[in-house]
N, C-alpha and C positions, 0 to 999 in steps of 0.2 A: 315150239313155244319161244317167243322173244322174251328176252327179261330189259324192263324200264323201268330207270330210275328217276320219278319223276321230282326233281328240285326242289319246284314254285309248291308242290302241295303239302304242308306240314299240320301238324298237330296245331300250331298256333300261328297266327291268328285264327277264332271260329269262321271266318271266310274260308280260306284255305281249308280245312279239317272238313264243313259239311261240302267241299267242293271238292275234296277227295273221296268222299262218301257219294257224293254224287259221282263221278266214273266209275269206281268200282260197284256201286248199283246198275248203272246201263253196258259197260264190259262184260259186267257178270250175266244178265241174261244175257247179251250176245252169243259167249263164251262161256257155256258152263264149268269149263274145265280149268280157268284162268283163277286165278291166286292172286292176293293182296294182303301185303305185312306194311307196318311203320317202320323204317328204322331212320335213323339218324342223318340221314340223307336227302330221307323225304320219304314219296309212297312207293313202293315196288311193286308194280304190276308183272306178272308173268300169264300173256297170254299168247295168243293164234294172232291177234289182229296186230300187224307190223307195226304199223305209223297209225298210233293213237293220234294225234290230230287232225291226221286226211279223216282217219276215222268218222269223229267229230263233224268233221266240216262237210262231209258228204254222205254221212250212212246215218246218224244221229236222228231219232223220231223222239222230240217232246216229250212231256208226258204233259197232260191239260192241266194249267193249273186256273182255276177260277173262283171268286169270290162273292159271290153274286149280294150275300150278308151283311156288305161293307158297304158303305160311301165312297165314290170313289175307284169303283172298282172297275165300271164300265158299264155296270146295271141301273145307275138310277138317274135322273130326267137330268140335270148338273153334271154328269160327267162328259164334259165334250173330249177331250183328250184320252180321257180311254176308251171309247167308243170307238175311237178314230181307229187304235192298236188293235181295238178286236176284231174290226172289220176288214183289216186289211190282212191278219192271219186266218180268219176265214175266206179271206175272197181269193188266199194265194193258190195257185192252179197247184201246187206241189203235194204228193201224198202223204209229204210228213207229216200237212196238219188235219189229216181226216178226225183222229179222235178228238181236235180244237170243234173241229165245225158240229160233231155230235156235241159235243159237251156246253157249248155255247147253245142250239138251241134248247135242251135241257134245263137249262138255266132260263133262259126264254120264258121257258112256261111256266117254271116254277111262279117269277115276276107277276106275271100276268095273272096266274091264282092267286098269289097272293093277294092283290091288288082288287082282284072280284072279289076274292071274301072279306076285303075288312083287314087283314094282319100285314097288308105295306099299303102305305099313303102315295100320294102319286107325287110326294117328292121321293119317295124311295126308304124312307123311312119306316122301320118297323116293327117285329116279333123278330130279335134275330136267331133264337134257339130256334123259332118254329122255322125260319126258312132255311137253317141250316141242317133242320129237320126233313124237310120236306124235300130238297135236294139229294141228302144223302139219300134215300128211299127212291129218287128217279133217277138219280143221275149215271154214268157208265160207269163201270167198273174200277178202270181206269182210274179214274179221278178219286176214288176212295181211299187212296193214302194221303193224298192234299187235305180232303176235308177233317182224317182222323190224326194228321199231325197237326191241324190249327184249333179243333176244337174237340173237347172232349165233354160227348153228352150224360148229363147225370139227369136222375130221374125229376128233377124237378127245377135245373140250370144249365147252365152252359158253363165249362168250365176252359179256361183257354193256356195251352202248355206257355212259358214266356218265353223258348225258341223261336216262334212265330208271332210275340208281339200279346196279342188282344185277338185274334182269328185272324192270324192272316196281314196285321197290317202294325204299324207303332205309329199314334195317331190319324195324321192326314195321309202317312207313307202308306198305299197301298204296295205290298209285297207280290201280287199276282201282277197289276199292272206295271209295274217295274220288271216284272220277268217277261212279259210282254213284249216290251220296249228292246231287249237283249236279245230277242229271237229273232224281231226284225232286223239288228244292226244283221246277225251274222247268217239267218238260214233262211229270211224273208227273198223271193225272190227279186231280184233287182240289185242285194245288195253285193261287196264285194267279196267272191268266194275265196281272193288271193288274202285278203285282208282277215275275213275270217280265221285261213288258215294261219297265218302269219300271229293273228291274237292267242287261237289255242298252242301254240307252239312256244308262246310268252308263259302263260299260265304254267304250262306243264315242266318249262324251265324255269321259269321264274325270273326270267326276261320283262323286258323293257322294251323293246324293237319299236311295235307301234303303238302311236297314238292311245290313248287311255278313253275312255267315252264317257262325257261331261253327264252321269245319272248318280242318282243315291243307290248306296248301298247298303242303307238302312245302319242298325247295331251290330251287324255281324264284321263290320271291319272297322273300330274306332279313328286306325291313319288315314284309310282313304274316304272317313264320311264328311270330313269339310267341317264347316259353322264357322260359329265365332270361335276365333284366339286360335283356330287351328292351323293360323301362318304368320312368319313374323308382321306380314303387313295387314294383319286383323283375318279378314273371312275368308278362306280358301274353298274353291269351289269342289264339289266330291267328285270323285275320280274314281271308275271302277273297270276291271278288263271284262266284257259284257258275257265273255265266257266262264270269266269266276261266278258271275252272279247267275249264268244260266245255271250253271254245275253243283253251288251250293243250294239251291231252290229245288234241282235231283231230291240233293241230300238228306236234304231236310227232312224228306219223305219218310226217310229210316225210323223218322222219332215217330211213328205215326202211333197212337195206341194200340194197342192189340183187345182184341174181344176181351179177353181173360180178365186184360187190367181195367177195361171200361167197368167191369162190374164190379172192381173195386175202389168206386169213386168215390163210400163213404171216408176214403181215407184221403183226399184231396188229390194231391198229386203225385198219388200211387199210381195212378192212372196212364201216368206222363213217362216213358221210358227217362231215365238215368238225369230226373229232376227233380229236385227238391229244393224246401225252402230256405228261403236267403238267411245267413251266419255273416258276422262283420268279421269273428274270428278267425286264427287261423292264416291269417292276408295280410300282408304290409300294405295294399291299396286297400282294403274295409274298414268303415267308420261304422260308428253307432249313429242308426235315426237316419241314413243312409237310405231312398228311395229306391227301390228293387222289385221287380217282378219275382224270382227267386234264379236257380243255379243249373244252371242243367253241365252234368260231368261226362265229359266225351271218355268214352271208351278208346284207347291204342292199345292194338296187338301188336306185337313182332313175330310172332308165329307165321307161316303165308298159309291166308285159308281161303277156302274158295267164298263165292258169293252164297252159297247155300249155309254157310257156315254161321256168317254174317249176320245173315239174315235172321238165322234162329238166336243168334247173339243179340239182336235187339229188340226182336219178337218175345224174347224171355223179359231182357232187361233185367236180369237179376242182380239184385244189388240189396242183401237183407242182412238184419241184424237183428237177433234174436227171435228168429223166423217169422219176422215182419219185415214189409218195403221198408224200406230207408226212405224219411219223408223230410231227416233235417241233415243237414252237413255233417254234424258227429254222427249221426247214424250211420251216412254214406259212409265216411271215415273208417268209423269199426266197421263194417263189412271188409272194405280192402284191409282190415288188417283181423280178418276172421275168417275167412274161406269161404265169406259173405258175398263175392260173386264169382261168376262164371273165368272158368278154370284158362280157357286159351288169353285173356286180358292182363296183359304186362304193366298196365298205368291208364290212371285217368287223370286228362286237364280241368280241374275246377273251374268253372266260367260262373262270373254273376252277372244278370243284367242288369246294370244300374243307371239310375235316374244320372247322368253326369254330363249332357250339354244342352243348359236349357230345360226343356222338358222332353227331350229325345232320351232316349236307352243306348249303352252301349253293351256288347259282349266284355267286358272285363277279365285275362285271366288270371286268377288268386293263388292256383298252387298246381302243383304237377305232385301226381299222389302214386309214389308206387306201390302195387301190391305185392304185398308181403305176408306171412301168417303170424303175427304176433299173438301165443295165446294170452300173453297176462294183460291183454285189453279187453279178455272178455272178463274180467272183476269188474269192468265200469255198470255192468251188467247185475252187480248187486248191493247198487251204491242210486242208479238213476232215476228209478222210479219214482223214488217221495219226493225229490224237486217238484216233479213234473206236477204235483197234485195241487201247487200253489196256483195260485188265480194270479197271476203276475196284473190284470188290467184291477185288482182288486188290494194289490199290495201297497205297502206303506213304503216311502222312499227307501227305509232303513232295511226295509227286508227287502226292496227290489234292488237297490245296489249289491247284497249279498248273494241277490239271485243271480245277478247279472258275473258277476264275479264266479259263480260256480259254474256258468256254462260256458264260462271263457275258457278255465280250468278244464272243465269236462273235454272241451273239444279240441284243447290240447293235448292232452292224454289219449284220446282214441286217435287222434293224428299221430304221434309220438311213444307212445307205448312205456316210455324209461321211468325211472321209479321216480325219478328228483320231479316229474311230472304227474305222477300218482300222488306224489308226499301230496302236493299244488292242490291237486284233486279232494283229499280225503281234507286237509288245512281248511278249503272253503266249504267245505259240506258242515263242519263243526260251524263255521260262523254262521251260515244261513239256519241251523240249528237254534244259536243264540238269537240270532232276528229273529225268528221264528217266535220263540220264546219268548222275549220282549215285548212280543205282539197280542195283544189280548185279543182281537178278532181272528187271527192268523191263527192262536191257540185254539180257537171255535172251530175251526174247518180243518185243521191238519192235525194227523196222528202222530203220537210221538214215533218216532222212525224207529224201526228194529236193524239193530247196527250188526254187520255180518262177521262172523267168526275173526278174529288178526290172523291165524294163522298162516293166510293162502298169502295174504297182502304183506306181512313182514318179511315172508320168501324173496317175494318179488321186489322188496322193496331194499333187501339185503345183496339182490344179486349182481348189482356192481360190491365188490370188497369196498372198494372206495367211498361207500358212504358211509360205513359204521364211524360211529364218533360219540364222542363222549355224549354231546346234544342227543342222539339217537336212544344212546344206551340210556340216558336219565329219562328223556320224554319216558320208553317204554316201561323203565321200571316206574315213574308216575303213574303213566294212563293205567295198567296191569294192579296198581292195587286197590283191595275190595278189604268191605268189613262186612262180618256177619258169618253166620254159624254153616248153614243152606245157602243154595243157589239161588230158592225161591227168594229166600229171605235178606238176599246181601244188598250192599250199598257199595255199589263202581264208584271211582274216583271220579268220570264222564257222571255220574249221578251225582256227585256233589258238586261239581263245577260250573255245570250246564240245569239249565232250570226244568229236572226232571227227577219225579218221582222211581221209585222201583214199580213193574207193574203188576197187577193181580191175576196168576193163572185162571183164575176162576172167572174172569170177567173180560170176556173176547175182546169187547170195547179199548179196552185198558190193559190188554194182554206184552203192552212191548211197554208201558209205563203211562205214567199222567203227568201233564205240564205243572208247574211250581208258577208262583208269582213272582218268586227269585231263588235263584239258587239255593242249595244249602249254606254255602263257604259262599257269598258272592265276588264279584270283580276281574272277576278272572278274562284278560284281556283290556280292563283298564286301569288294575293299579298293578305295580311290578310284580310279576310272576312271585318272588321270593317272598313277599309278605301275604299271599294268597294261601300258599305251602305252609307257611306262619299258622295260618289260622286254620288251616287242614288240620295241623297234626295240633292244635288246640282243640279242636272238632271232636279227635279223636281221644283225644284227651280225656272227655266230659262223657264220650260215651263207649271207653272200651269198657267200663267195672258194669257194663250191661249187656255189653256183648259176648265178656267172658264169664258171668251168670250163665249164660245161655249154655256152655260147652256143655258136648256129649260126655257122659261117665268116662272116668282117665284120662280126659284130657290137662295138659299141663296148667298149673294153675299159678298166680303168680303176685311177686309183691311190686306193689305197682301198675305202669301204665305202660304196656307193649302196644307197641306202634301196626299196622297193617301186619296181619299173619300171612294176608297173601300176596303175591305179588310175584316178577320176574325181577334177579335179585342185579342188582344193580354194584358193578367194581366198584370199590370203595376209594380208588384214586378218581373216579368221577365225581362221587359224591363231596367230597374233598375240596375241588374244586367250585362245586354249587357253591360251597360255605363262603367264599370268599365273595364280598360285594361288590358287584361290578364299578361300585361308584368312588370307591377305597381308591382306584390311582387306576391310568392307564395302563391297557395291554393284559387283560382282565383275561385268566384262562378259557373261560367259555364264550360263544358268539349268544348272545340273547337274543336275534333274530331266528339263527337257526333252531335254537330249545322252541320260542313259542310254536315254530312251523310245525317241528317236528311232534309237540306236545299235540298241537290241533289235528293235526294230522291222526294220532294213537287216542285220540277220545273219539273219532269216528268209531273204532272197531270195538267189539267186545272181544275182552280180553278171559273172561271167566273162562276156565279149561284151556284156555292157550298153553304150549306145552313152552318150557324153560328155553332158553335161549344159551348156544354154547356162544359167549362173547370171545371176542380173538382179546389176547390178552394185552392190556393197555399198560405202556410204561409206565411205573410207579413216578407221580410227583410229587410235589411238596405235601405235606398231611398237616391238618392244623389238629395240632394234640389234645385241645379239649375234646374236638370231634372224636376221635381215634377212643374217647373212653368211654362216649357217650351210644356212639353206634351199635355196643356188644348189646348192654341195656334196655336200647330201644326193640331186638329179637328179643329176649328175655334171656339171661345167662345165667346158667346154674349154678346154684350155691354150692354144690354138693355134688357127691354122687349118686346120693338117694334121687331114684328116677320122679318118685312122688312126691318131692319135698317143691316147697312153689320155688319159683326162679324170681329172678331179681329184674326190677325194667324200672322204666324211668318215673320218676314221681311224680305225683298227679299235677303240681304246678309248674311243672320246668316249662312247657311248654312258653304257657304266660310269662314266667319271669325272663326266658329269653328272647321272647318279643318284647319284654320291656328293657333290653339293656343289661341285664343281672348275670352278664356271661360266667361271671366270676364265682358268685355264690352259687350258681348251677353247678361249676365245675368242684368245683369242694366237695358239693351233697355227691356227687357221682364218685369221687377218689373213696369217699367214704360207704358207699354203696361197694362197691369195686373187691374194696379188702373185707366187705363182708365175705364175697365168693371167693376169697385167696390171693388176691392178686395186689401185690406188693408197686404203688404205687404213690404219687406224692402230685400237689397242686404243683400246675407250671406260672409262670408269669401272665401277666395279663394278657402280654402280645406275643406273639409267635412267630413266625417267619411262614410263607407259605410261596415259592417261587419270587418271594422278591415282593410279596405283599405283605402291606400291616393288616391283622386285626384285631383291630382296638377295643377293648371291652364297653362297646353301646350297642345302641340297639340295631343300629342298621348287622353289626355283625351277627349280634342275635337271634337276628331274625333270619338270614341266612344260614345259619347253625341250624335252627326249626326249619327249617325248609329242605335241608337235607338229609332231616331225620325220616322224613316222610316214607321217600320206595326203599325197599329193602338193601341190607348194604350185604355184598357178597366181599368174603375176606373180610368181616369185622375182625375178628378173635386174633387175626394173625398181625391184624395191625394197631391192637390194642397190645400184642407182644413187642413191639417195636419199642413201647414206652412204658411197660409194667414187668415184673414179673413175677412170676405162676409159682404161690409158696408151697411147702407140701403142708399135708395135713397139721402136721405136729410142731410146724412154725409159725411163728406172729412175727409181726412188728410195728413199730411205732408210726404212728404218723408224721413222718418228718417230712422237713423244706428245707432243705439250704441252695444257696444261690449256685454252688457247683452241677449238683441235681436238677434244678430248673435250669442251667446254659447245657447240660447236656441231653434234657428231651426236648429243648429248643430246636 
């Protein structure tokens, strides 16, 4: 065995790659025992045959490619120049092209019936499924991976992979007669057999030596296909080595369909080995509205496998995601990062054919993808579905930019797998939610979505340390709180936000909820998060003395207005922070972009049954004191030690009067509530100090005060001990204020 490292043939450009494909196809039957890996270097061949070029240039038999379907091709009455190329590889004495001369008259007669019966004109015009019908059915053997890599027959069309163009050709460029044209430079007889070898000796270094041969090379090599602006002095003529373009027109062959996948053409181009449809995402060269045939992703191994190996490598083409083909980019995507293909494949090059000179195509490549096993890409796997249900050529601007926004997200997430890219993910699925919702016909054809468990996704979404933050930890303890007695019966925070009912187990229909005409609490997304919160926990205000009628016998009963019972309990140095309005002065302790992300992101999931969260514990900062009195209240804080006696919560107006400003007489009624339970405290001043912030008794503070009350605060009691303290039974005291007392719970 020699081992060759061949330079000139890499993974990119798609010239190179189907032209490595192409040796290793004609090696490997030469040589069954010969080996082919990718690495870094280029292709490595290990086989028998010494000097792969001499090879080439004197052992090398064709394989027939012919088009007869096309215009152009050398079959109909206007093609004088390909006629010319076909007659002269049929008329060459040499026995490399016997299976040309069968396969050409093949083609012959197909012409000619056709032509008798009625389905081609005698400009050549015609039925091109029936004659590509009717060829495969006479034609040799031989030529059957040509016809099943250009077209793929469904039972009622033709369908054409976009590696090969439209069958075989990218407009007027016929692809057969262009490989034509290649066989004669180098194995027709007459030409130069020094030259030839001298050209494959270029290629397989990746040399320059001679001359380059004035043809097209179609889209498979954008540098050397010419046009306009493809030189500083305007049009450069294309320039191809006529042994690349013989050896990737081999290659090509590899994508041929296989049986299996032909009969699964209802699924487009499932059909089409390691192709799928065109994504702008994902690519620093992809636009939106961007003209494309679609993508076909080369498979590189670094393994060395033989030709047999190969073979069933792309005879499978396996490339699934969710035990379906993979028919769009994300799909392909998650495969490589789900054990979604075939086991010996190290990387694949993403290629788009795109509309980009003129109205030619080029191979484009968008990404180099390696495969890896990412499991927590298969959660996109229960998030994907309900997009899909949307009629996108039916949607409304507002929900198609939504939409369009979630598959951008989508297909960075299954490219990338990392949480800050899930957050991305689950953030626009809530907004296309909200479009959705908006949409009164949209509301007609789409089911309210059934949102998946949080727990798998807050894992994953935790498992950099580095993202837990205050934003995180409030989002959660928002999204996480519910009212209501029953599961059946509760109201999610995602339920009051987003324009959807709770739904009715009894009624399949309606089994994951009913759309709203608005919200409960609406705004949410376009008046500031804090005054939304505002009006939640006025919400709740108005309907907990109906919620807590409802409780089961012993449960605790209470005076006043307790806030969400349930919930994951959120540090109270976070909530702390909420209070303070981002508008109050620069350098505001929270980021407001990352709460909305993170909030949109945790109204995706259902949080009912979510298990509690061990938070890492966050240094304690500035506390704003009325908060500190008002958070024990909003849990309900026992008066007493009698276990049945009701508990103390916050009054049925505070809500409203601290969205209106009334920081001040809120905080009075609570000191006085306070030392009903024991607890020996006193009103502070108006303002307070909070890390270097004022908050001034109006409403904007107010309202950020109600807005904190909302998720539940973990460590109230101990930070209500920081500014009160715990009397025993048998002690009172007066309600005092002096100014010493207020500078020192300042």
């Amino acid at each position: 065995m020699t081992r060759h490292v061949l330079t000139g043939l890499r993974p990119e450009p798609l010239a190179t790659y189907l032209a490595g494909l192409g040796l290793v196809r004609l090696i490997g039957h030469a040589d069954a025992a010969a080996t082919f890996a990718w690495s870094a270097d280029g292709l490595v061949v290990a086989t028998s045959v010494a000097d792969i070029a001499q090879w080439l240039a004197d052992e090398y038999v064709p394989t027939p490619v012919l088009s007869p379907w096309n215009g152009g091709s050398g079959f109909g009455a206007k093609d004088v120049e390909p006629k010319k190329r076909l007659a002269r590889l049929t008329q060459d004495p040499s026995a490399r092209f016997d299976d040309f001369r069968d396969a050409v008259r093949t083609a012959d007669e197909v012409i000619r019936l056709g032509r008798s019966a009625g389905w081609i004109s005698d400009d050549g015009k015609g039925d091109k499924q029936r004659v590509v019908q009717e060829f495969r059915n006479r034609c040799p053997e031989v030529l059957l991976p040509w016809i099943d890599a250009c077209v793929v027959l469904a039972a009622d069309r033709a369908l054409f992979p976009p590696l090969l163009g439209t069958g075989g050709n990218d407009g007027r460029l016929d692809f057969s007669t262009t490989f034509h044209l290649q066989l004669l430079l180098v194995l027709a007889s007459g030409s130069s057999r020094a030259r030839s070898l001298a050209l494959a000796r270029d290629l397989l270094a990746g040399t320059e030596t001679e001359r380059l041969a004035d043809a097209p090379v179609g889209q498979f090599d954008p540098a050397g296909a010419g046009g306009q602006r493809s030189s500083p002095f305007g049009a450069a003529v294309p320039l191809v080595n006529p042994w690349k373009y013989v050896l990737l027109v081999e290659g090509a062959l590899l994508f041929a369909s296989g049986a299996s996948r032909r009969h699964q053409h209802a699924a487009g181009r499932a059909a089409m080995p390691f192709t799928v449809s065109y994504s702008p995402d994902g690519s620093v060269s992809g636009a939106e509205g961007e003209e494309s045939r679609g993508e076909v992703w080369a498979p590189v191994w670094s393994r060395a496998c033989t030709f047999a190996e190969i073979g069933q490598l792309f005879g499978e083409a396996r490339a699934a995601w969710r035990g379906r083909p993979a028919r769009r980019a994300v799909d392909f995507y998650a495969a490589t990062r789900s054990l979604g293909v075939a086991s010996g494949v190290s990387e694949f090059v993403r290629y788009g054919l795109q509309q980009r000179n003129g109205l030619a195509f080029v191979a484009v490549p968008l990404d180099r993808v390696q495969v890896v096993d990412k499991p927590e890409v298969r959660l996109a796997a229960k998030i994907e579905d309900w997009a899909s249900w949307i009629p996108r050529g039916e949607a409304s601007r507002t929900v198609g930019t939504a939409l369009r926004r979630f598959e951008r997200a989508h297909l960075i997430y299954a490219r990338q797998g990392d949480p800050l890219s899930l957050r991305e993910l689950l953030a626009a699925l809530t907004s296309l939610e909200q479009a959705v919702g908006r949409s009164g016909r949209m509301r007609d054809q789409i089911p309210v979505r059934r949102p998946p468990s949080a727990d798998e996704f807050l894992d994953v979404l935790l498992r950099e340390s580095g993202l837990e933050s205050p934003e995180l930890r409030i989002a959660v303890g928002i999204a996480s709180c519910a009212a209501g007695r029953s599961r059946s019966a509760t109201r999610t925070m995602r339920q009051l936000l987003l324009p959807i009912d709770p739904g009715d187990p009894a009624d399949r229909a309606h089994r994951d909820g009913r759309w709203r005409d608005a919200p409960v609490v609406p705004g949410f997304g376009v008046r500031p998060l804090r005054r939304v919160l505002a009006d939640v926990l006025a919400w709740r205000s108005r309907t907990a003395a109906e919620d807590e009628a409802a409780s089961e016998p012993g449960a605790p009963t209470f005076r006043g207005v307790p806030t969400f019972r349930r919930g994951i309990p959120v540090p109270a140095g976070d909530l702390h922070a909420l209070a303070v309005d981002p508008g109050g002065a620069a350098g505001a302790p929270l980021d407001e972009a990352e709460l909305d992300a993170w909030l949109r992101a945790c109204l995706a999931l259902d949080w009912r049954g979510a298990k509690w969260r061990q938070w890492t514990r966050p240094e304690p900062g500035g506390l704003v004191p009325a908060l500190a009195l008002l958070h024990p209240l909003a849990a309900g804080l026992a008066a007493s030690d009698d276990s049945a006696a009701p508990r103390l919560a916050l009054g049925p107006d505070w809500a409203v009067r601290l969205g209106a400003g009334q920081v001040r007489g809120v905080h009075i009624d609570a000191v006085r509530r306070l030392r009903q339970a024991g607890w020996d405290c006193v009103p502070v001043a108006p303002a307070a100090a909070h890390n270097g912030q004022s908050v001034p008794d109006q409403s904007d503070s107010g309202t950020a005060m109600a807005a904190a009350l909302v998720p539940r605060c973990r460590g109230a009691n101990a930070v209500l001990a920081r500014f009160a303290r715990k009397l025993a039974d048998d002690q009172s005291a007066e309600l005092t204020e002096t100014p010493e007392h207020i500078e020192e719970l300042s």
